[in-house]
KOLKOL-181684 format. One record per residue (C-alpha): y, x, z. Coordinates in steps of 0.25 Angstrom, whole numbers, padded with zeros to 4 digits, always signed. Last residue first. Example, Ala and Ser with C-alpha at 12.3 -4.5 7.8 and 13.67 -1.06 7.14 Angstrom:
<pts>
-0004+0055+0029-0018+0049+0031
</pts>
This chain:
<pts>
-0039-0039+0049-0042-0046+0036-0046-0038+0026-0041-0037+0010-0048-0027+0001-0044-0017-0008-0050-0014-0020-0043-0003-0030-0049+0000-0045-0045+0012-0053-0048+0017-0067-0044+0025-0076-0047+0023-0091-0059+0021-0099-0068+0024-0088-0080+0034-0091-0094+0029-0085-0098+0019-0095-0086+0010-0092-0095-0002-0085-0101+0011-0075-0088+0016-0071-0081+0001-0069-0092-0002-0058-0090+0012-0053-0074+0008-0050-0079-0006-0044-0088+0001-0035-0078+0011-0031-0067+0002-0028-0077-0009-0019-0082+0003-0013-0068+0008-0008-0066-0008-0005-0077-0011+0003-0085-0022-0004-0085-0036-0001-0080-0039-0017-0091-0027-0020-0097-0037-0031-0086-0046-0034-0078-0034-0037-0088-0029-0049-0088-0043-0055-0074-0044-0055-0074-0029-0063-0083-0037-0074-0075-0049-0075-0061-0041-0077-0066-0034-0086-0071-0046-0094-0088-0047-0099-0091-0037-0111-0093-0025-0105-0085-0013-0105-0079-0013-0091-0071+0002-0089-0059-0007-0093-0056-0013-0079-0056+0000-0074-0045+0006-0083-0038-0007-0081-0033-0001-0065-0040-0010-0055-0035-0017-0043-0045-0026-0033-0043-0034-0021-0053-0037-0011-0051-0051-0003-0058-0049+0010-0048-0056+0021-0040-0064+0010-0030-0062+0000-0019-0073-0005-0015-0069-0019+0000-0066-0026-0001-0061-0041+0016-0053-0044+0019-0054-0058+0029-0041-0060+0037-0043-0074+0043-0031-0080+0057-0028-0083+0056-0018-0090+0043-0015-0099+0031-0001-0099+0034+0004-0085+0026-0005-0076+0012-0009-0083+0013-0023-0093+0010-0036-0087-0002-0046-0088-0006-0050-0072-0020-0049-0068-0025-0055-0053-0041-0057-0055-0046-0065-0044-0059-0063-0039-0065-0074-0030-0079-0070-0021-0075-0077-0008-0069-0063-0004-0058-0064-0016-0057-0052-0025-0043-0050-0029-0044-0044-0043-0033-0035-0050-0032-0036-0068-0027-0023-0073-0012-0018-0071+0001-0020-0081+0009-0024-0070+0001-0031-0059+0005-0036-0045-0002-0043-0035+0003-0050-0022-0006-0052-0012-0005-0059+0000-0016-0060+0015-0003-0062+0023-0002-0050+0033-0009-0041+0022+0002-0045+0011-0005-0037-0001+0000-0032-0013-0007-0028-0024+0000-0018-0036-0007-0015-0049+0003-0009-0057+0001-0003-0072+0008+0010-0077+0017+0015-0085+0025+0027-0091+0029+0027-0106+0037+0016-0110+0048+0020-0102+0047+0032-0097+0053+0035-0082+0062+0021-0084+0051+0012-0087+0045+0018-0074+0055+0016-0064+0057+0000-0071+0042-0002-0069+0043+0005-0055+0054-0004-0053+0048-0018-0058+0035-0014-0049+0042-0012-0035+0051-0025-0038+0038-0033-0039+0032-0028-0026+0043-0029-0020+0050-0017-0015+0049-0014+0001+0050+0002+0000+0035+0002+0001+0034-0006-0013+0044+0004-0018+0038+0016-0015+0023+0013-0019+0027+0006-0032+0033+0019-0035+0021+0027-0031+0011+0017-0038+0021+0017-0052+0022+0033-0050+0008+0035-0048+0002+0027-0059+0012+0036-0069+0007+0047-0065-0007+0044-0065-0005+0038-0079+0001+0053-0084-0010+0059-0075-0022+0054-0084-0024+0039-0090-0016+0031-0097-0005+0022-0092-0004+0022-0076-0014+0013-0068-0006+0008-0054-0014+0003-0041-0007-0002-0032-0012-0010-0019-0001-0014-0008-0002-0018+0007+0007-0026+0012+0007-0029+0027+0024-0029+0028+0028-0017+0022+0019-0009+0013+0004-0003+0015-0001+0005+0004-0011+0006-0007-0010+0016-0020-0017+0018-0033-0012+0026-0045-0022+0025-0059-0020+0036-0068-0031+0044-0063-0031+0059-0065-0043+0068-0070-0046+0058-0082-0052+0042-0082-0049+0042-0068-0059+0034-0060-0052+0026-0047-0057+0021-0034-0050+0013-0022-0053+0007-0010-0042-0001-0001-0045-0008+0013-0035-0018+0014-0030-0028+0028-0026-0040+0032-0021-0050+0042-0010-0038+0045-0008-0039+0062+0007-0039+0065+0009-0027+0074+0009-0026+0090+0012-0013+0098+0005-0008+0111+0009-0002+0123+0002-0004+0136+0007+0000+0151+0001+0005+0163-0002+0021+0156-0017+0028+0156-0015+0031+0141-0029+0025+0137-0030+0014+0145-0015+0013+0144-0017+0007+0130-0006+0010+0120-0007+0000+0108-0004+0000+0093-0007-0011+0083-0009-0023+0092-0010-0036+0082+0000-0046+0079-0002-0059+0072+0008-0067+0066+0018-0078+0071+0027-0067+0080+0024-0075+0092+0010-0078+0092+0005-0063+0086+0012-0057+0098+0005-0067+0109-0007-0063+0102-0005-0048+0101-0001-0048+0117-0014-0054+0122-0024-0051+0117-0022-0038+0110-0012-0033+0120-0021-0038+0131-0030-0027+0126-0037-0028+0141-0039-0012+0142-0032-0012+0154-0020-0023+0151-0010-0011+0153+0005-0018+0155+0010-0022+0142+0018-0015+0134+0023-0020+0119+0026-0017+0103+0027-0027+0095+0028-0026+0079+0037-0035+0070+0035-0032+0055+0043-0028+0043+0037-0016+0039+0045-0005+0047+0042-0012+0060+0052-0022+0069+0050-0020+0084+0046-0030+0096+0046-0021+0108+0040-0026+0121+0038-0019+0136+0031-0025+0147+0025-0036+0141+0013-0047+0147+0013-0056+0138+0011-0072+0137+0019-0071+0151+0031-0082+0148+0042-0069+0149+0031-0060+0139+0032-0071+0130+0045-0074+0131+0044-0059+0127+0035-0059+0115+0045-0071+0110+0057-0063+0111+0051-0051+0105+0045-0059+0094+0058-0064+0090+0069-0052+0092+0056-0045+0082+0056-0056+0075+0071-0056+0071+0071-0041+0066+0061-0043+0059+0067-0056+0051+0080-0046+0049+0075-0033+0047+0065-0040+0036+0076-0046+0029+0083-0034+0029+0071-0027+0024+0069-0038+0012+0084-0035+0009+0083-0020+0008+0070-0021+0001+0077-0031-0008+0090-0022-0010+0081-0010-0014+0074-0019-0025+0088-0024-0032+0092-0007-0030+0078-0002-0037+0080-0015-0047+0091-0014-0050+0092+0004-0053+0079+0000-0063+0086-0009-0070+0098+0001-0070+0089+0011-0077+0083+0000-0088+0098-0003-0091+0099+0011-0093+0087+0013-0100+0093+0000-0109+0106+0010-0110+0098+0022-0115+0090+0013-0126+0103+0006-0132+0111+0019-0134+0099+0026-0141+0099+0014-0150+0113+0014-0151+0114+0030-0155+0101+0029-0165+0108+0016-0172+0121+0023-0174+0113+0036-0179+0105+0026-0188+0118+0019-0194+0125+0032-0196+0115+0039-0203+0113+0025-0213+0128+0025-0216+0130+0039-0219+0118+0039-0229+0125+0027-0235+0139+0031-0236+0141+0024-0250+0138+0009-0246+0136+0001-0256+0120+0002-0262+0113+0005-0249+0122-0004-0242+0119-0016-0248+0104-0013-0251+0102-0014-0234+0099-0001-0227+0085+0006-0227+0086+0014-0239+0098+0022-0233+0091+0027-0220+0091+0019-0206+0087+0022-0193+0080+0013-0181+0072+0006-0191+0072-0008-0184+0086-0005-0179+0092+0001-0191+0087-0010-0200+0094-0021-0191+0107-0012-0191+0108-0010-0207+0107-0027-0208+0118-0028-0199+0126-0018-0209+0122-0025-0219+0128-0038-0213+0139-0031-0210+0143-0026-0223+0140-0040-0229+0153-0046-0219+0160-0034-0222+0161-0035-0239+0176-0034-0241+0181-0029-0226+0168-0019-0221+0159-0016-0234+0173-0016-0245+0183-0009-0236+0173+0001-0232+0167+0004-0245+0179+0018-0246+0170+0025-0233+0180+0030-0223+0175+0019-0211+0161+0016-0217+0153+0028-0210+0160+0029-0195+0166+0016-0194+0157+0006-0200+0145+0014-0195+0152+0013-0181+0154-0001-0183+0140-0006-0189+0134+0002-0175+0144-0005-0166+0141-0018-0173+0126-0016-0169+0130-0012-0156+0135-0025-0153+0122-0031-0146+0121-0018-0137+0135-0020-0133+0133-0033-0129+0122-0027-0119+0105-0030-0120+0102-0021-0109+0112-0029-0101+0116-0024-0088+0118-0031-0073+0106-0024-0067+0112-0015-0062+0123-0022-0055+0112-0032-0050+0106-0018-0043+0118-0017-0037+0121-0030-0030+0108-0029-0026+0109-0016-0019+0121-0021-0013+0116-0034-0008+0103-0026-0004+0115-0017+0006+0119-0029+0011+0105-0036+0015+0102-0022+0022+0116-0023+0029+0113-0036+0034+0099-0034+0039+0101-0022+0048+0115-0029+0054+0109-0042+0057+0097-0035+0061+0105-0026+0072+0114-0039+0076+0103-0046+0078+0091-0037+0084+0101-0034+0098+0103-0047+0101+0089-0051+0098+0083-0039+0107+0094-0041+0119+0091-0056+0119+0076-0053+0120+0076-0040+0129+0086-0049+0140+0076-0061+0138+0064-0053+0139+0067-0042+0152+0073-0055+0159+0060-0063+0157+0051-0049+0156+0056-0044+0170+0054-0059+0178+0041-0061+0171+0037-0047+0177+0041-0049+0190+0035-0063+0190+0021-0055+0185+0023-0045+0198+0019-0057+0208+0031-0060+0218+0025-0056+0231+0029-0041+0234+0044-0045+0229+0045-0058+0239+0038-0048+0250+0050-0036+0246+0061-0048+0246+0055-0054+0260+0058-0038+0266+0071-0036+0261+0076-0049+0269+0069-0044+0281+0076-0030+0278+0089-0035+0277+0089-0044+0289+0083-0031+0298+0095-0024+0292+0105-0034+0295+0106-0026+0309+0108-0014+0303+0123-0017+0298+0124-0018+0283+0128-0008+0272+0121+0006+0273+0109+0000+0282+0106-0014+0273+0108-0004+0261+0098+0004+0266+0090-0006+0268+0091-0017+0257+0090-0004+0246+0075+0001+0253+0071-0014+0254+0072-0013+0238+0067+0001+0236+0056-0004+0243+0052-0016+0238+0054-0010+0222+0046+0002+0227+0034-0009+0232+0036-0019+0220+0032-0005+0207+0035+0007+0211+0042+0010+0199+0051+0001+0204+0057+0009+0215+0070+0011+0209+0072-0003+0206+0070-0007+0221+0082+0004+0223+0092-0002+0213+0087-0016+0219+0092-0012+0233+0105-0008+0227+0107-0021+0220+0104-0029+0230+0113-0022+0241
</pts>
């Protein structure tokens, strides 16, 4: 009877307590008529009637108490049950395939460039001549039995010419030879075409060597991004189960007031919170109310990113989505003075994973299109692997290795490369081969941050030093390429004289900060720059 009667209160629901009594006395009465005699009927309706008054006088809030307490622990336990088997899976076959990946690239790496067989090849060399010009000659016997010992120690003597000459002619052998050997002319062609084939030998395989270096470190680089992301996909994974269990005890005990919560995992790493309320008409409880309660449970501040008020939609319920709040911000300005029709400076900003916003500015060698190119493809490289989730340092020992590879010796560029954790107030600098940065302090301080290294693409393995700094709301950080720096022609420090000129706009905007600096270096060259130039000012704001 119960169940039937419920069936029909449930069909009415949509009419909020006055369908769902009706529906309910509805059921009691025809099943009362169907099943029972007519005389229980006046009973069944008596009894039908005190539950309709109970149901008109129980407040709605208990009701909705009642719905999110069985609503949250069913939702909770369904939620974590669900997220730790799928995790467990995600996460251990991400940490299997970088066990792979590391396994191979320490395959690669496993090669000497300095091999036996390369610390033997002198023998081979005396060997071959030994064979090939002495083997039919009627001296043998007495150079390589009777008088071995000398001959070899003239043939050691041969080798150390030929590798500081590279080629020998008669004249340059030692007296013994030149006055006992009788293939002389043979001798000395043999030895310099042996040389040529083993110095040829030696340079492809350490390109080789340098190739599978390169192959390490891209597959050693993939298997950390793989193993950082599982990590990630494991510890998000476990908040979100958290926070929603907490946002909805919270919802149970009446800090909230939820219709509808999802608790999802971003693309970068963080938890956002997406939530319907009731309409609060214009009363922005989601800012005063939800936000708060948010920030309090997941241990960092939440802000409302995207909301859809009813007041403008004309709908009962209120949709809005929570993200962690950044404590900063950077406004970027920029000016640049080619010394010809192309700039050979490269410049880029972006945002990466996690509240990191990256500066790179990249001057290539010389000036012209051949340095632009060669700026462009370190700041487009650098680019691609920074937003595939490869270090900072890892980023720039492959770009030195990519580009030692595409022309070795002939291809660099410098890397300026700022970093900044805008939920933590962090930066990380990194230079190879770039000119002195400054970090402008609001109290006044400039730092100068200057590390001695050579450009990417010149020497492998290169060291990457990595400057770490605390920023603060107002801090101004500056990047320069060296052709600005040596506009200044007087007689006090470069360094002192472009200080000076970012005291002066320290509370500046940064575009006029850039430009006013850039004029600066104009007017101390004479007008004509000795090189391009390019200077970056960026400035750290709280929000």
């Amino acid at each position: 009877k119960y169940a039937f009667a419920g069936f029909l209160a449930g069909c009415g629901r949509k009419f909020d307590r006055a369908g769902v009594i009706v529906g309910f006395a509805l059921g009691n009465t025809l099943l009362a008529l169907y099943v029972r005699e007519l005389g229980s009927l006046t009973q069944i309706m008596a009894e039908t009637g005190i539950a309709s008054a109970l149901c008109m006088l129980v407040p709605v809030r208990w009701y909705q108490g009642l719905k999110a307490s069985i609503y949250s622990v069913y939702s909770v336990t369904a939620t974590a049950e669900a997220a730790k088997p799928f995790g467990d899976l995600v996460t251990g076959r991400l940490d299997s395939w970088a066990e792979v990946l590391d396994e191979l690239a320490a395959t690669f790496s496993a090669v000497d460039v300095h091999r036996a067989a390369d610390r033997d090849r002198p023998a081979e060399i005396e060997a071959e001549v030994r064979e090939r010009v002495c083997g039919n000659c009627p001296l043998y016997r007495t150079c390589w039995q009777r008088d071995e010992r000398q001959t070899v120690a003239v043939f050691a003597e041969c080798l150390r010419r030929l590798e500081s000459k590279g080629s020998v002619q008669p004249g340059d052998l030692p007296e013994y030879l030149e006055k006992r050997c009788v293939k002389l002319k043979e001798l000395t062609l043999t030895l310099s075409l042996l040389y040529e084939v083993y110095r040829l030998n030696r340079y492809w395989y350490r390109r080789m060597v340098e190739s599978r270096a390169v192959v390490a470190e891209q597959l050693r680089g993939i298997a950390g991004v793989l193993s950082n992301f599982a990590k990630e996909v494991g510890v998000g994974l476990c908040q979100v189960a958290a926070i929603e269990a907490q946002l909805r005890e919270a919802a149970l005990n009446g800090r909230l007031r939820v219709e509808d919560l999802r608790v999802a995992l971003r693309d970068d790493g963080q938890v956002e919170v997406r939530m319907a309320t009731r309409a609060c008409t214009g009363g922005l409880y989601c800012q005063r109310v939800v936000a708060p309660v948010v920030s309090d449970v997941a241990r960092r501040v939440y802000s409302v990113a995207h909301t859809a008020c009813p007041l403008r939609e004309k709908e009962e319920k209120c949709w809005f989505t929570l993200y962690p709040a950044l404590r900063f911000r950077v406004a970027v300005g920029m000016a640049t003075a080619p010394k010809e029709e192309v700039c050979g400076d490269t410049f880029v900003h972006l945002e990466l994973k996690g509240g990191r916003y990256a500066l790179i500015l990249s001057d290539g060698m010389g000036t012209g299109a051949q340095a632009a190119r060669e700026s462009a493809t370190t700041v487009s490289l650098l680019e691609l692997l920074l937003k595939a989730g490869f270090s900072q340092e890892l980023a720039v020992k492959t770009v030195n290795s990519l580009l030692l590879l595409h022309a070795p010796g002939e291809s660099f560029a410098t890397v300026d490369m700022a970093v900044l954790d805008l939920y933590a107030g962090w930066l990380q600098w990194i230079k190879i081969g770039a000119a002195p940065g400054f970090l402008h302090h609001r109290d006044g301080r400039t730092e100068m941050i200057e590390t001695p290294s050579l450009p990417v693409g010149i020497i492998s393995p290169i060291e990457v030093a990595v400057v770490e700094k605390g920023v603060e709301d107002g801090d101004l950080l500056v990047l320069v390429t060296d052709g600005l720096l040596d506009a200044w022609r007087g007689p006090e420090r470069k360094e002192d004289w472009l200080v000076k000129c970012i005291r002066e706009v320290g509370n500046g905007e940064p575009q006029k900060a850039a430009s006013f600096i850039l004029n600066r270096a104009h007017f101390a060259a004479g007008g004509t720059l000795p090189d391009d130039a390019t200077v970056i000012v960026a400035r750290v704001i709280r929000v």
